[in-house]
C-alpha positions in Angstrom: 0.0 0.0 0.0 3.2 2.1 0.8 4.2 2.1 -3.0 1.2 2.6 -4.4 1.0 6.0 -2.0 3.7 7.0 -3.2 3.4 5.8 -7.2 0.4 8.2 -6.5 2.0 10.8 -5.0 4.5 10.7 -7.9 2.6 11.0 -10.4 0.8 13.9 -9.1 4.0 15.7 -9.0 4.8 14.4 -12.6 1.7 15.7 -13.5 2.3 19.4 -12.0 5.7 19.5 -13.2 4.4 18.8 -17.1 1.6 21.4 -16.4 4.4 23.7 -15.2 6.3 23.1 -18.2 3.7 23.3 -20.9 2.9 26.8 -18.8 6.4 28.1 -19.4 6.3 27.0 -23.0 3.4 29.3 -23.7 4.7 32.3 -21.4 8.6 32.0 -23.5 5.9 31.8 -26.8 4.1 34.9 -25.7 7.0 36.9 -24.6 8.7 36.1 -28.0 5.5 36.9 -29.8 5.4 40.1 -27.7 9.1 41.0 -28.6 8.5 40.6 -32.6 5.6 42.8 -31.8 7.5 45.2 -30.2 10.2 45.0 -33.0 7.9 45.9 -35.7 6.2 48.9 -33.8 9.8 50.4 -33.1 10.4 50.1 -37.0 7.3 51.4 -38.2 8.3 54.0 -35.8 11.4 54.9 -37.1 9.9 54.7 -40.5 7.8 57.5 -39.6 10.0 59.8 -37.7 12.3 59.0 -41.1 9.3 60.7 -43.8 8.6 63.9 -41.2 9.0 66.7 -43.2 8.8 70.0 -42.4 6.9 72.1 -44.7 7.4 75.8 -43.1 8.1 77.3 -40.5 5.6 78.5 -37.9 5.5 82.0 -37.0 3.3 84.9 -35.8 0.4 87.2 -37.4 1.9 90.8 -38.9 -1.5 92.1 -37.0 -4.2 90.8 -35.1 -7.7 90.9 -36.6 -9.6 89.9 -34.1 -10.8 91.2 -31.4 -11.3 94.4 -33.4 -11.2 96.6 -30.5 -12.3 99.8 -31.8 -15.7 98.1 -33.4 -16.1 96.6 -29.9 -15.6 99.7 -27.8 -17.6 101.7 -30.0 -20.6 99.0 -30.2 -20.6 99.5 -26.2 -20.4 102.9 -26.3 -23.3 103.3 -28.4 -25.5 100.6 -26.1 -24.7 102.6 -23.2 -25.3 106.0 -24.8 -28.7 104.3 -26.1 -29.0 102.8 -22.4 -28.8 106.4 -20.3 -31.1 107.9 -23.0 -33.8 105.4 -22.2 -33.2 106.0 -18.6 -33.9 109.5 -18.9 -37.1 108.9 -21.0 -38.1 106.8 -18.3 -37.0 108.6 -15.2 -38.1 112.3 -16.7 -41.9 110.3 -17.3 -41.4 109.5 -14.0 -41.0 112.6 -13.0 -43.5 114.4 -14.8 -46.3 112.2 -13.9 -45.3 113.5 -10.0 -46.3 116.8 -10.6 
């Protein structure tokens, strides 16, 4: 009873190692898979780095267009100009309707 115990015991370990085995065999697979993968990213990479072209230059305006601040201050000039003279309509009704 003694050997078959351990004939049992044996082959359980047998059977751990293989699936240990057949584990690392996959893992070295996906890591080589990974590093072919890696390869041709770093290539394709390089390939683009290789056809950047610079066209021109970047650079700054001669003048800035917008905000066209004279059309703007003169558009809220003219809405508070057209503000105070409704006021006055208002508050000189106001005040003629007291007397």
């Amino acid at each position: 009873m003694s050997e078959q115990g351990e004939d049992e015991r044996l082959n359980r370990v047998m059977a751990r190692f293989e699936e240990l085995r057949f584990d690392l065999e996959f893992a070295n697979e996906r890591y080589r898979l990974a590093l072919l993968a890696l390869e041709g990213a770093q290539i394709e990479a390089s390939r683009k780095v290789k056809s950047l072209v610079v066209v021109d230059r970047p650079n700054l305006p001669d003048e800035a267009l917008y905000p066209d601040r004279p059309y703007i201050l003169a558009t809220v000039a003219a809405f508070l100009l057209m503000g105070f003279a409704i006021f006055s309509v208002i508050l000189a009704a106001i005040r003629e309707h007291m007397e």
